[in-house]
N, CA, C and O atoms as a Maestro MAE file, in Angstrom:
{
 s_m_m2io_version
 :::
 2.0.0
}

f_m_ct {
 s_m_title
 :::
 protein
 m_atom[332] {
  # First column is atom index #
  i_m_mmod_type
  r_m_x_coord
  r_m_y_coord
  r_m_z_coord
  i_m_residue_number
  s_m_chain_name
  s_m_pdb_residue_name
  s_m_pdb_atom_name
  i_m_atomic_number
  :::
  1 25 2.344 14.375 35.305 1 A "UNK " " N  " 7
  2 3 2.435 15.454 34.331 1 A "UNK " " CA " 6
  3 2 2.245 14.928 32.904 1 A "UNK " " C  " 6
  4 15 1.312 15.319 32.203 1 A "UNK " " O  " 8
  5 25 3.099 14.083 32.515 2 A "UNK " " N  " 7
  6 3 3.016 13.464 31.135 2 A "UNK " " CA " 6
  7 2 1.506 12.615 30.976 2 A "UNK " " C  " 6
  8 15 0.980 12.747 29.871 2 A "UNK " " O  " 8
  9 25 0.829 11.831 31.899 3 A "UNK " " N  " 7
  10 3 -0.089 11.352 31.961 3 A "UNK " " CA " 6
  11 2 -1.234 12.444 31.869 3 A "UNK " " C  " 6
  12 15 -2.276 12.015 31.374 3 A "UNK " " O  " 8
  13 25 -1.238 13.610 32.205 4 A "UNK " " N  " 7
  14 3 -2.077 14.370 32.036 4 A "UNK " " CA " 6
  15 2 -2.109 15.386 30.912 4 A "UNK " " C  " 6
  16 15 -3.082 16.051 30.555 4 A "UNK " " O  " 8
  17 25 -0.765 15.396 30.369 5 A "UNK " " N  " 7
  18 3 -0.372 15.963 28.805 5 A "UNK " " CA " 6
  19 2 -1.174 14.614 27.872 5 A "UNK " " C  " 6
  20 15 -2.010 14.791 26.986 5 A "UNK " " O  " 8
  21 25 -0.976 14.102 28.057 6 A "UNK " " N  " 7
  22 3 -1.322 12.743 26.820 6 A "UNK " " CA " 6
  23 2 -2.810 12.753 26.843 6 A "UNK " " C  " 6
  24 15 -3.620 12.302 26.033 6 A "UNK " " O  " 8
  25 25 -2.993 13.474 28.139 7 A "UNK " " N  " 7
  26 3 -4.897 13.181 27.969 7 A "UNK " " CA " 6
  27 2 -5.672 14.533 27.300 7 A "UNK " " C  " 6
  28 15 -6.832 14.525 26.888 7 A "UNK " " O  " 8
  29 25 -5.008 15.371 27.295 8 A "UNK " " N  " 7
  30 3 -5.167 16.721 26.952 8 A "UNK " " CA " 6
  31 2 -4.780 16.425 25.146 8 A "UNK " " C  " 6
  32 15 -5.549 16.953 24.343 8 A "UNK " " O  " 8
  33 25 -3.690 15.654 24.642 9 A "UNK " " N  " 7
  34 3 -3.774 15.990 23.147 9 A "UNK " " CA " 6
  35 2 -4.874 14.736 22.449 9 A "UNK " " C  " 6
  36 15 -5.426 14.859 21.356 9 A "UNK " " O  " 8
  37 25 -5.012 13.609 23.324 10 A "UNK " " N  " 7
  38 3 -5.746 12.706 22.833 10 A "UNK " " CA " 6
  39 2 -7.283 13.383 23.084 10 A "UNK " " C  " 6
  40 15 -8.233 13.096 22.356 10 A "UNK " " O  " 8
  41 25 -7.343 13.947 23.767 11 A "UNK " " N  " 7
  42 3 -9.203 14.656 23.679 11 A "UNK " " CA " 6
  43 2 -9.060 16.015 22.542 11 A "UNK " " C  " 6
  44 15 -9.921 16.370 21.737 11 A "UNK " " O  " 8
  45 25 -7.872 16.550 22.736 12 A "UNK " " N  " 7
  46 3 -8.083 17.568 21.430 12 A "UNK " " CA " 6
  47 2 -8.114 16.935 20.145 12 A "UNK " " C  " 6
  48 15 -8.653 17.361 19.123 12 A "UNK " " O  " 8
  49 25 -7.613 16.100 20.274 13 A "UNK " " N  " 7
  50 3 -7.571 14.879 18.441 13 A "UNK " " CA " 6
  51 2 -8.956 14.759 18.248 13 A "UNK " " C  " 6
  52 15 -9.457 15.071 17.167 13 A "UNK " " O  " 8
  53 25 -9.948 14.135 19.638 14 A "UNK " " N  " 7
  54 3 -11.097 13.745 19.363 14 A "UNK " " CA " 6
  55 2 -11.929 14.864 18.640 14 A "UNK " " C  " 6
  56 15 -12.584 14.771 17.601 14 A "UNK " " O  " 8
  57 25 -11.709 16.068 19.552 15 A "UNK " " N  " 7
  58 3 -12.356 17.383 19.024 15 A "UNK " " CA " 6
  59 2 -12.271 17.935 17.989 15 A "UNK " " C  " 6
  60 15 -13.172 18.597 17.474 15 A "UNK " " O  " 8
  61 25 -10.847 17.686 17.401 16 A "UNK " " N  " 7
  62 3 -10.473 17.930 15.888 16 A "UNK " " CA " 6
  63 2 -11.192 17.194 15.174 16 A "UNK " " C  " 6
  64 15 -11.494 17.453 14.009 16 A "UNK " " O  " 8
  65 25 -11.536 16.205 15.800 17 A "UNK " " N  " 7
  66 3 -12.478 15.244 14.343 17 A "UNK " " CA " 6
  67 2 -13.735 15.635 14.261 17 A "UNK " " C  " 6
  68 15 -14.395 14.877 13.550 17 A "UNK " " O  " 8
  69 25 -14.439 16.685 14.791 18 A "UNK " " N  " 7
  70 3 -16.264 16.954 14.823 18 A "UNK " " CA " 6
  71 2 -15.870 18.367 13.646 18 A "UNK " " C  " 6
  72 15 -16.793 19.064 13.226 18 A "UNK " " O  " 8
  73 25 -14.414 18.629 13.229 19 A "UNK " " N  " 7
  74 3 -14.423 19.900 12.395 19 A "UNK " " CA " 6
  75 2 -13.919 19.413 10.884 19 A "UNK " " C  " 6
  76 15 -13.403 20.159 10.050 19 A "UNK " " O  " 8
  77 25 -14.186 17.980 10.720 20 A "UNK " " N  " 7
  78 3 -13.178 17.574 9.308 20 A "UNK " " CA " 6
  79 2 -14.298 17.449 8.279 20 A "UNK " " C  " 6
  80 15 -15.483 17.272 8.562 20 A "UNK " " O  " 8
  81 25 -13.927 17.531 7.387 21 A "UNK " " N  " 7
  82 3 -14.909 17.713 6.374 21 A "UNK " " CA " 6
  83 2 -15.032 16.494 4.970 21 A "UNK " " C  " 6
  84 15 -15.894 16.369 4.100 21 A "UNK " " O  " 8
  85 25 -13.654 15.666 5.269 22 A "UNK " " N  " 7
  86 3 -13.365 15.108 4.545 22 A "UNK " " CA " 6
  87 2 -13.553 13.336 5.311 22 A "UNK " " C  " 6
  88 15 -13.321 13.290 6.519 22 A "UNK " " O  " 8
  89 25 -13.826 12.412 4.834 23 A "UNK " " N  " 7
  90 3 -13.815 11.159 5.505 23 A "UNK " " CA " 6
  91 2 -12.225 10.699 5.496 23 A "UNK " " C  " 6
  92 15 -12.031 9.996 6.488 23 A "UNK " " O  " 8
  93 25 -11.279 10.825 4.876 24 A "UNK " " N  " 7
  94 3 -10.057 10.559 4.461 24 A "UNK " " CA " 6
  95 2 -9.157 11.480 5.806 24 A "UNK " " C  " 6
  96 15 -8.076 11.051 6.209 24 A "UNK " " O  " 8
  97 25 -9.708 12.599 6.312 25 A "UNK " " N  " 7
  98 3 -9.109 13.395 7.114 25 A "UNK " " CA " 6
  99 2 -9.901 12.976 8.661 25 A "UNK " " C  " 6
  100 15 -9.459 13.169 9.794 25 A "UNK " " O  " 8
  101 25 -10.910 12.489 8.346 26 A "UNK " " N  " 7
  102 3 -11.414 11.696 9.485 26 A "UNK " " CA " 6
  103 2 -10.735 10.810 9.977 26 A "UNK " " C  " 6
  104 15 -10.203 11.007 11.070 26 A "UNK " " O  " 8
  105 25 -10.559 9.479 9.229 27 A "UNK " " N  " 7
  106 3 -9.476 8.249 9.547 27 A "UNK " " CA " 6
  107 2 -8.740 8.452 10.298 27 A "UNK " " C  " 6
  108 15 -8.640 7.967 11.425 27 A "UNK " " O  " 8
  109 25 -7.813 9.557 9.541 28 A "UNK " " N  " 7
  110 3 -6.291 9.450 10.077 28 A "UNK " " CA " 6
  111 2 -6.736 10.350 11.306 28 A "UNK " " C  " 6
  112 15 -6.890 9.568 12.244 28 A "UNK " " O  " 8
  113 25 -6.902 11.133 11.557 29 A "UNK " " N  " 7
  114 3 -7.353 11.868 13.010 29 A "UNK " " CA " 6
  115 2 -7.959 10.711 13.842 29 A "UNK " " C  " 6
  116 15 -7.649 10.393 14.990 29 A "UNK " " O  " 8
  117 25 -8.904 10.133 13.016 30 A "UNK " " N  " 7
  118 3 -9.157 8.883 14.205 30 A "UNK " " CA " 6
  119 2 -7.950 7.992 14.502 30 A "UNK " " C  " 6
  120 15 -7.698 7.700 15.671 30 A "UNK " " O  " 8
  121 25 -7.229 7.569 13.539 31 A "UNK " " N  " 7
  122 3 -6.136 6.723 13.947 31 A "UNK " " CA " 6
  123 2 -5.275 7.742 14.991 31 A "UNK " " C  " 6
  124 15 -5.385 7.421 16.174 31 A "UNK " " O  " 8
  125 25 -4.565 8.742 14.756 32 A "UNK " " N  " 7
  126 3 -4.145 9.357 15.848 32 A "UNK " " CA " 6
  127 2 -4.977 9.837 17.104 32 A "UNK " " C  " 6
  128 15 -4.173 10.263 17.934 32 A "UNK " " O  " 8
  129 25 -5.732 9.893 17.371 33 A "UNK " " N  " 7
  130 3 -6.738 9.900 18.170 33 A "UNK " " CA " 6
  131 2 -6.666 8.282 19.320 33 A "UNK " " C  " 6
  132 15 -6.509 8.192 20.538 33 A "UNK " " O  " 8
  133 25 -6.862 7.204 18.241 34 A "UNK " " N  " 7
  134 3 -6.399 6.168 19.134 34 A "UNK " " CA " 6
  135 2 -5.503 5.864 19.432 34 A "UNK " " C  " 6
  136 15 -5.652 4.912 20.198 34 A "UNK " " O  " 8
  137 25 -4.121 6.197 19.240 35 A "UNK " " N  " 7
  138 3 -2.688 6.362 19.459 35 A "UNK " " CA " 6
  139 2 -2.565 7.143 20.717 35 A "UNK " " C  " 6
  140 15 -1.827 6.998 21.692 35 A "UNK " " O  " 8
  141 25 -3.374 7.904 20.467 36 A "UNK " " N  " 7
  142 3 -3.061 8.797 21.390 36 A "UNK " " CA " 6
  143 2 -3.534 9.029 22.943 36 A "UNK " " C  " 6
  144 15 -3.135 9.779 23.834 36 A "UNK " " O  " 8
  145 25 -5.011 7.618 22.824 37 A "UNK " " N  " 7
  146 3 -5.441 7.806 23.975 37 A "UNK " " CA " 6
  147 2 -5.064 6.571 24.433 37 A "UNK " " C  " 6
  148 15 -5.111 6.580 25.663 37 A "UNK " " O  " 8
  149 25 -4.617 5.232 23.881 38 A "UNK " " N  " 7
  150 3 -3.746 4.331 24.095 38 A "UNK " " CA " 6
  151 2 -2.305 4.447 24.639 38 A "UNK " " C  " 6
  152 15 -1.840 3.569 25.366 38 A "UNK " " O  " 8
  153 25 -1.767 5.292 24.359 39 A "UNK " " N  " 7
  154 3 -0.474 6.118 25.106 39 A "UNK " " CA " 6
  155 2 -0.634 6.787 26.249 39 A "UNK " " C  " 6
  156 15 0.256 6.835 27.097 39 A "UNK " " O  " 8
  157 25 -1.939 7.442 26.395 40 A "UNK " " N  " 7
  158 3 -2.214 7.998 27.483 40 A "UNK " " CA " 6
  159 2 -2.844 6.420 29.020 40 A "UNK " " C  " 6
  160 15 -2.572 6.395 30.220 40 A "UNK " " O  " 8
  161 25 -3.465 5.675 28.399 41 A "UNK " " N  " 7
  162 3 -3.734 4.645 29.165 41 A "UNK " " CA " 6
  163 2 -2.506 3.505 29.432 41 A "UNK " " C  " 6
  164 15 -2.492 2.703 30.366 41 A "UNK " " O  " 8
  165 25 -1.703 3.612 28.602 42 A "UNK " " N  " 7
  166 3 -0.581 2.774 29.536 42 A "UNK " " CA " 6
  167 2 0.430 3.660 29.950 42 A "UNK " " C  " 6
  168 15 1.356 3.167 30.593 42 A "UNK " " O  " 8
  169 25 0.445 4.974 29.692 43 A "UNK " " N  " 7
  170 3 1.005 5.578 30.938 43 A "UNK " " CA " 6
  171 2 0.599 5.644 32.490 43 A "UNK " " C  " 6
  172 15 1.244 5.744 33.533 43 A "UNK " " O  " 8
  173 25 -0.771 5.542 32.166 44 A "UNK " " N  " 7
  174 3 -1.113 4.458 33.493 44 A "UNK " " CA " 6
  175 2 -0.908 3.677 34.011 44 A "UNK " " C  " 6
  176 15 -1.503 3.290 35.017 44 A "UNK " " O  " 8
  177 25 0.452 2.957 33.230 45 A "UNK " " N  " 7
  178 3 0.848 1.935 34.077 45 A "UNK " " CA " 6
  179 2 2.544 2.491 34.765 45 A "UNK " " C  " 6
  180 15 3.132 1.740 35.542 45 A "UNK " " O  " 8
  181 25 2.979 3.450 34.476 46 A "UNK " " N  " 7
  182 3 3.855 4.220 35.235 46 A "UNK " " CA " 6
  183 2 3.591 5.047 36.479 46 A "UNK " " C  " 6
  184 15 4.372 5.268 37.404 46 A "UNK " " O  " 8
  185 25 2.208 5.508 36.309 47 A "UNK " " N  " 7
  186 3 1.230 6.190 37.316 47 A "UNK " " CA " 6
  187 2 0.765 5.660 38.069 47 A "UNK " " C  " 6
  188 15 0.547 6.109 39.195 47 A "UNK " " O  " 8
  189 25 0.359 4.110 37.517 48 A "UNK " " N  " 7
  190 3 -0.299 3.411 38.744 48 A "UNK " " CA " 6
  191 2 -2.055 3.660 38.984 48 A "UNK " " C  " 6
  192 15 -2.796 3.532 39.959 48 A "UNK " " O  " 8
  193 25 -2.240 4.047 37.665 49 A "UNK " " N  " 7
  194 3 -3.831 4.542 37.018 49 A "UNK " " CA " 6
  195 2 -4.048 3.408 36.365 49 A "UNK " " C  " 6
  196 15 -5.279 3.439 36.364 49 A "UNK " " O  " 8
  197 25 -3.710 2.230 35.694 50 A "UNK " " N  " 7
  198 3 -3.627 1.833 34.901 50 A "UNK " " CA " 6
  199 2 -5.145 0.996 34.584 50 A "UNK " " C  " 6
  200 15 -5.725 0.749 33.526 50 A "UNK " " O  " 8
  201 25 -5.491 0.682 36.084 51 A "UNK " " N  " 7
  202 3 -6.724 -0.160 36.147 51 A "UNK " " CA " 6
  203 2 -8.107 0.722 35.698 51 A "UNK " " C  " 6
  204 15 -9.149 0.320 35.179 51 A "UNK " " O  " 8
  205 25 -7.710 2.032 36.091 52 A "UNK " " N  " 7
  206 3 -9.113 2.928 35.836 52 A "UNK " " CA " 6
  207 2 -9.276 3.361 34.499 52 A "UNK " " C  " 6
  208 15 -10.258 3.965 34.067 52 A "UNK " " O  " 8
  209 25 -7.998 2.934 33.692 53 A "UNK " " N  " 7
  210 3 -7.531 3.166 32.415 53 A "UNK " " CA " 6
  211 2 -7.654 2.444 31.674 53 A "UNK " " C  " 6
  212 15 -7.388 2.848 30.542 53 A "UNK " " O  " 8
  213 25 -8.139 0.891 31.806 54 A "UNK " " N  " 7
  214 3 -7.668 -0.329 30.956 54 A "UNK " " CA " 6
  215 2 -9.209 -0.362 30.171 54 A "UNK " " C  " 6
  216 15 -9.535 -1.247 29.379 54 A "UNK " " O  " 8
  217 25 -9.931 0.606 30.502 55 A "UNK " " N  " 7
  218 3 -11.223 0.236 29.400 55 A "UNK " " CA " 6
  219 2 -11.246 1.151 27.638 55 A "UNK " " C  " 6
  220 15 -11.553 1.043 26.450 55 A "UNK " " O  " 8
  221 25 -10.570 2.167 28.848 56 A "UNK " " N  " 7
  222 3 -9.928 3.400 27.768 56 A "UNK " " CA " 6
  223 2 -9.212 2.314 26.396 56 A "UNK " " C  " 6
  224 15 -9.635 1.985 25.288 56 A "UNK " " O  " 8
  225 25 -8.162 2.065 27.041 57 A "UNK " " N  " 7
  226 3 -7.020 1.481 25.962 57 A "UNK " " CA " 6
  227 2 -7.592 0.403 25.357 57 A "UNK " " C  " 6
  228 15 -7.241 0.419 24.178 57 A "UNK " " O  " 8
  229 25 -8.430 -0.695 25.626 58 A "UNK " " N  " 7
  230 3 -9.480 -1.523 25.191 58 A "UNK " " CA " 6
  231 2 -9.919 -1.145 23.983 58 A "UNK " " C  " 6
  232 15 -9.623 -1.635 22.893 58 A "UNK " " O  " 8
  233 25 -11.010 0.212 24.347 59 A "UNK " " N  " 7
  234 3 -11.819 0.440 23.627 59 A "UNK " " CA " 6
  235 2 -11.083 1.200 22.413 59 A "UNK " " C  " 6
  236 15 -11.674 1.361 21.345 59 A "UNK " " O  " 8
  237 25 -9.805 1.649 22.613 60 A "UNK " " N  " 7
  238 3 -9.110 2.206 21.450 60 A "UNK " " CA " 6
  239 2 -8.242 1.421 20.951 60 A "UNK " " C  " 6
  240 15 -7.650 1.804 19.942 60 A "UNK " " O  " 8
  241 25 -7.964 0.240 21.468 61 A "UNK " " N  " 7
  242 3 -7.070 -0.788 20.592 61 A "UNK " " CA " 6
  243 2 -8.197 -1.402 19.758 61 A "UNK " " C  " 6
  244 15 -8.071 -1.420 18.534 61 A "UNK " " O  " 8
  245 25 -9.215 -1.870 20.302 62 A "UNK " " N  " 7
  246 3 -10.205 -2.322 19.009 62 A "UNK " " CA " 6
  247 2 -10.729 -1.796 18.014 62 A "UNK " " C  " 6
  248 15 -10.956 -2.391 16.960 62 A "UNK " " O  " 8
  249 25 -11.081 -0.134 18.341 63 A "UNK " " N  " 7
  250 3 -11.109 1.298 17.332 63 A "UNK " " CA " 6
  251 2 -10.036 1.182 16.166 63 A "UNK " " C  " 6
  252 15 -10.424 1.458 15.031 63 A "UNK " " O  " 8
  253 25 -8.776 0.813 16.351 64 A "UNK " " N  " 7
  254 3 -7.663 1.534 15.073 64 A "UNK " " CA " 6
  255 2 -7.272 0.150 14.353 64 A "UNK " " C  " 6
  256 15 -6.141 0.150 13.867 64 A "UNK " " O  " 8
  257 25 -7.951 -0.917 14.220 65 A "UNK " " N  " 7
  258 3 -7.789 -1.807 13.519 65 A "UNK " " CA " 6
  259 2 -8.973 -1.360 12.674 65 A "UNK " " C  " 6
  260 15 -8.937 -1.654 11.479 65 A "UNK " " O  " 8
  261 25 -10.118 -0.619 13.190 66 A "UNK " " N  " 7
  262 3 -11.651 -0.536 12.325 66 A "UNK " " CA " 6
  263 2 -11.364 0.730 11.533 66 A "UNK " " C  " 6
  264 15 -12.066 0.950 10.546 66 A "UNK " " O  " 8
  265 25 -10.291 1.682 11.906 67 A "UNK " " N  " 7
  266 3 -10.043 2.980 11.009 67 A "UNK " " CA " 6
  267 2 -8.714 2.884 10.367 67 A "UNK " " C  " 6
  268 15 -8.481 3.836 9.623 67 A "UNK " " O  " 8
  269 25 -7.657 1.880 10.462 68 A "UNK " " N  " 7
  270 3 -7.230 1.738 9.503 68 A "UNK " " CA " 6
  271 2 -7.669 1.213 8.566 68 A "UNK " " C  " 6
  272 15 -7.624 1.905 7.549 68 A "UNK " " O  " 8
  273 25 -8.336 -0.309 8.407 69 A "UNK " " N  " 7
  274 3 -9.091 -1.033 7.509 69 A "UNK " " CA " 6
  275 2 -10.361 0.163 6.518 69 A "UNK " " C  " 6
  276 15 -10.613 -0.049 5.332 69 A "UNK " " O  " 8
  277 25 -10.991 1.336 7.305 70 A "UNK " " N  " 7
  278 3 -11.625 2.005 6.498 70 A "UNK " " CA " 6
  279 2 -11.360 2.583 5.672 70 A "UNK " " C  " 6
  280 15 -11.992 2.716 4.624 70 A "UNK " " O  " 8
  281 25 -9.908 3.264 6.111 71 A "UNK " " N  " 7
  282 3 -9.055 4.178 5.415 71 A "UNK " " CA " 6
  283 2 -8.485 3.038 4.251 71 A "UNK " " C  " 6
  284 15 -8.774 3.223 3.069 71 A "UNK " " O  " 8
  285 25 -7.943 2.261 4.520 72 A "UNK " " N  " 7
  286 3 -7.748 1.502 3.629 72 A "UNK " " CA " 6
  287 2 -8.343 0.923 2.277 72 A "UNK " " C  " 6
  288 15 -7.931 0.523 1.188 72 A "UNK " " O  " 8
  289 25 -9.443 1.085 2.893 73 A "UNK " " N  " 7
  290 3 -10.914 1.297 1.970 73 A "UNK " " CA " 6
  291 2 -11.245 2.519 1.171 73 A "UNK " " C  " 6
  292 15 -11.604 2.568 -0.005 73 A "UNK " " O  " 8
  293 25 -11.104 3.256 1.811 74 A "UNK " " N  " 7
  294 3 -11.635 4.635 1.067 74 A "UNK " " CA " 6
  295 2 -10.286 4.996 0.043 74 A "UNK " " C  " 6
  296 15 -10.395 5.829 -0.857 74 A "UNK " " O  " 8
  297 25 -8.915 4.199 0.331 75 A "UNK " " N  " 7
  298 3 -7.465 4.429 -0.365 75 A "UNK " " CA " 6
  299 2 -8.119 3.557 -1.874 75 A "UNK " " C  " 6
  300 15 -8.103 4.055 -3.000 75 A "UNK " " O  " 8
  301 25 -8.536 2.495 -1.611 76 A "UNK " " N  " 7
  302 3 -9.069 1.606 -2.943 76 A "UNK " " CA " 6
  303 2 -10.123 2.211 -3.541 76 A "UNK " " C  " 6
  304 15 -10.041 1.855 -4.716 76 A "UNK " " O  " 8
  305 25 -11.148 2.980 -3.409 77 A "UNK " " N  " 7
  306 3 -12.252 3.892 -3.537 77 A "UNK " " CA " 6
  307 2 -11.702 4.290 -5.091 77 A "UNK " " C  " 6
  308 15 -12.071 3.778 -6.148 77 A "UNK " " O  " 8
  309 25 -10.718 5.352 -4.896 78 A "UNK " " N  " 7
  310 3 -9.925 6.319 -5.385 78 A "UNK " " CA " 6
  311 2 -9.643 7.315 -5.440 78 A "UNK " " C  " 6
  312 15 -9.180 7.669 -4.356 78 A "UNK " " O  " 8
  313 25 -9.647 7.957 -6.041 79 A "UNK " " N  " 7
  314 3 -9.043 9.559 -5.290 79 A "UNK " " CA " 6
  315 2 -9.599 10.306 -4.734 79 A "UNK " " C  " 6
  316 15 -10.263 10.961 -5.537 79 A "UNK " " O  " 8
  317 25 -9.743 10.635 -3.741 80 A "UNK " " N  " 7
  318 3 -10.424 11.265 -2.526 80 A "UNK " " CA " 6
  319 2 -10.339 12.769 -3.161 80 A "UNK " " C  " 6
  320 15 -9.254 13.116 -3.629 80 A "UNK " " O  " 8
  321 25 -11.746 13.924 -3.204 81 A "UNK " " N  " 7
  322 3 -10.973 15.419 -3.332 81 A "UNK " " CA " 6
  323 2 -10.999 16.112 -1.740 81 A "UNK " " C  " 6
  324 15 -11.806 15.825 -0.856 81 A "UNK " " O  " 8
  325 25 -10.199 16.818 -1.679 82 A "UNK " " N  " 7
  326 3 -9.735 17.327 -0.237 82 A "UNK " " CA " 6
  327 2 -10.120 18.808 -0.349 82 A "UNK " " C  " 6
  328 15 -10.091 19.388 -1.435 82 A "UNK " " O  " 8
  329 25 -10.527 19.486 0.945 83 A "UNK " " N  " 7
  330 3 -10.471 20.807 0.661 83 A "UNK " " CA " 6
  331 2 -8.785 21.207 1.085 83 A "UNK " " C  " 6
  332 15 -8.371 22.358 0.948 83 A "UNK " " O  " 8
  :::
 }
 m_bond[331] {
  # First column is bond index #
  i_m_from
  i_m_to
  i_m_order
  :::
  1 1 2 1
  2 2 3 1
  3 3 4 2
  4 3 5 1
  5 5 6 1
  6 6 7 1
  7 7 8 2
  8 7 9 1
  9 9 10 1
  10 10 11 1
  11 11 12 2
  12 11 13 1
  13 13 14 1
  14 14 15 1
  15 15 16 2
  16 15 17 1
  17 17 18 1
  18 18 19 1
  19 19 20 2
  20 19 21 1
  21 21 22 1
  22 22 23 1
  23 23 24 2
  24 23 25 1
  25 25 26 1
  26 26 27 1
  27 27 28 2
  28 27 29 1
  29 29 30 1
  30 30 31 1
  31 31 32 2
  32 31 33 1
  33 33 34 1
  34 34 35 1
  35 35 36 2
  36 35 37 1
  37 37 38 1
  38 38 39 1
  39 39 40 2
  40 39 41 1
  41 41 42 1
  42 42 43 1
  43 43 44 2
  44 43 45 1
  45 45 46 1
  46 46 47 1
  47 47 48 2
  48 47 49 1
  49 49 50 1
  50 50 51 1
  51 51 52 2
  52 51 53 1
  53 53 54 1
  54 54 55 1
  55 55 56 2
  56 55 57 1
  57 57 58 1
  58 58 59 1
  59 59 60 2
  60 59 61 1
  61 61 62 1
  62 62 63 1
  63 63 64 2
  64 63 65 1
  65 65 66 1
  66 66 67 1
  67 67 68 2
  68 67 69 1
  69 69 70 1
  70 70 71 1
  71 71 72 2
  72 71 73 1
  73 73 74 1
  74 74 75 1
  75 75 76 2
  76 75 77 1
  77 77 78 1
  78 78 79 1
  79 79 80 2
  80 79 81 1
  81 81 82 1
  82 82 83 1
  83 83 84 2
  84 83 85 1
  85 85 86 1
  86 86 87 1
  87 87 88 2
  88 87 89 1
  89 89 90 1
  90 90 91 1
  91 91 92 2
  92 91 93 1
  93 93 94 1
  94 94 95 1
  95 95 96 2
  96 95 97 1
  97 97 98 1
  98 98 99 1
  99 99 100 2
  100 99 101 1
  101 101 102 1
  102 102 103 1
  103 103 104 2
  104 103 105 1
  105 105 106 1
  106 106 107 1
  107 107 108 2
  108 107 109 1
  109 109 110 1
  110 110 111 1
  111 111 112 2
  112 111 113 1
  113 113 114 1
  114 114 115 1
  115 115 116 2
  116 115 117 1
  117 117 118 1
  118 118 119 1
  119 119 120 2
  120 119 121 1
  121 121 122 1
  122 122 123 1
  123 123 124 2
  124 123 125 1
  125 125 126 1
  126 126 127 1
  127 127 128 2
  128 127 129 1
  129 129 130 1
  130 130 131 1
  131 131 132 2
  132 131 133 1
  133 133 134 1
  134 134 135 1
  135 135 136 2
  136 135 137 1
  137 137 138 1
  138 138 139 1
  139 139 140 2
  140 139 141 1
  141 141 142 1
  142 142 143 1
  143 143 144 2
  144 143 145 1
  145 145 146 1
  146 146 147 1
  147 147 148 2
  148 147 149 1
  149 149 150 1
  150 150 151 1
  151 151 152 2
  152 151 153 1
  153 153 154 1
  154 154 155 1
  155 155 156 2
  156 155 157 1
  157 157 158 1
  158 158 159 1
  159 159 160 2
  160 159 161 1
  161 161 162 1
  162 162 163 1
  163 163 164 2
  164 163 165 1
  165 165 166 1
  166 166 167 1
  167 167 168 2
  168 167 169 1
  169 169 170 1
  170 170 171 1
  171 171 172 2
  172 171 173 1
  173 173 174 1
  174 174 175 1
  175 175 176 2
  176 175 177 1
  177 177 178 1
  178 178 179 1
  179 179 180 2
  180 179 181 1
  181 181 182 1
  182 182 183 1
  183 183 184 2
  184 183 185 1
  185 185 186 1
  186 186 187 1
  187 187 188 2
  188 187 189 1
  189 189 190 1
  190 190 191 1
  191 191 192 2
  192 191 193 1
  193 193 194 1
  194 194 195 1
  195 195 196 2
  196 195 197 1
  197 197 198 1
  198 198 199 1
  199 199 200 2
  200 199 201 1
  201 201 202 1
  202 202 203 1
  203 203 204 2
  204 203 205 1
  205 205 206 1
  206 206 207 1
  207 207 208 2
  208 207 209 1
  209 209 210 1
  210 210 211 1
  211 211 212 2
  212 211 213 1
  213 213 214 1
  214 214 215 1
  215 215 216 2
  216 215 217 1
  217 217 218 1
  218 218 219 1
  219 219 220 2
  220 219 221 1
  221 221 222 1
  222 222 223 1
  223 223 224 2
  224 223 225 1
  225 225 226 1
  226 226 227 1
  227 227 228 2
  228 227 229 1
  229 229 230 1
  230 230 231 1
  231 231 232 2
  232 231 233 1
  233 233 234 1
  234 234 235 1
  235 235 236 2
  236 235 237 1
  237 237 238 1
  238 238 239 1
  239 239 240 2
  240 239 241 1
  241 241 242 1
  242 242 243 1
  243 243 244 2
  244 243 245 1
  245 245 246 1
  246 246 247 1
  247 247 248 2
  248 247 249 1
  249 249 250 1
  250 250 251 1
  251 251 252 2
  252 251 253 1
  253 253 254 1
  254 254 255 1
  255 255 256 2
  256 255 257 1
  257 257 258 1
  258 258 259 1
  259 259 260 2
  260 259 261 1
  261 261 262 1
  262 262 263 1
  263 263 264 2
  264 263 265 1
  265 265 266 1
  266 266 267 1
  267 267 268 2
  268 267 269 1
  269 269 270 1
  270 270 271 1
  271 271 272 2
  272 271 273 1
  273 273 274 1
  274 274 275 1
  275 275 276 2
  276 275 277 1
  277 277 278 1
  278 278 279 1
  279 279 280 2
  280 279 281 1
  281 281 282 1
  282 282 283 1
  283 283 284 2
  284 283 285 1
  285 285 286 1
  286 286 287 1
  287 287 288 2
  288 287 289 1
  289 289 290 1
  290 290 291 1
  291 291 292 2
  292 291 293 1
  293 293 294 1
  294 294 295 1
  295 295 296 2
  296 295 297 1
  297 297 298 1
  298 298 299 1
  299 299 300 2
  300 299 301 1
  301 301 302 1
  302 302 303 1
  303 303 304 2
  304 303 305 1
  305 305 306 1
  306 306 307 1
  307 307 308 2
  308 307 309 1
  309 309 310 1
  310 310 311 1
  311 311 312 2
  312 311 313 1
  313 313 314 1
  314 314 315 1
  315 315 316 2
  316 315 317 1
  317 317 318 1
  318 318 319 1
  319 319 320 2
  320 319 321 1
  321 321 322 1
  322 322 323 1
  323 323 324 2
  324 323 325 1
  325 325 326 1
  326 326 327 1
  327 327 328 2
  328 327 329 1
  329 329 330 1
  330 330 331 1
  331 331 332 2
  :::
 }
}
């Protein structure tokens, strides 16, 4: 149940990000986005999914080191305008 809740808000995060308008509102949706599908892949390891899962969590643990560092970037930029 929870393994299949976690996969349901981590693909709606993804989907939320094709509607942002802002790069600053991008980031952080991407950073939660990889939180979120990283949570969902080692709940695979309570499930016992974990192996069909481990490319998932891979590919999003190497993702949120590259969107914090951007965001971090675009924070030094300077002031971002938002809608």
């Amino acid at each position: 149940m929870w393994l299949v809740m976690a996969g349901w808000v981590a693909s709606a995060l993804v989907f939320s990000a094709f509607f942002t308008k802002t790069m600053l509102r991008l980031r952080v949706i991407g950073i939660a986005s990889n939180l979120a599908f990283m949570s969902y892949a080692l709940l695979g390891l309570v499930y016992g999914d974990f192996t069909r899962l481990y490319p998932i969590f891979v590919l999003h643990a190497t993702l949120l080191p590259l969107n914090v560092s951007r965001l971090q970037q675009l924070r030094r930029v300077g002031p971002v305008v938002t809608d």
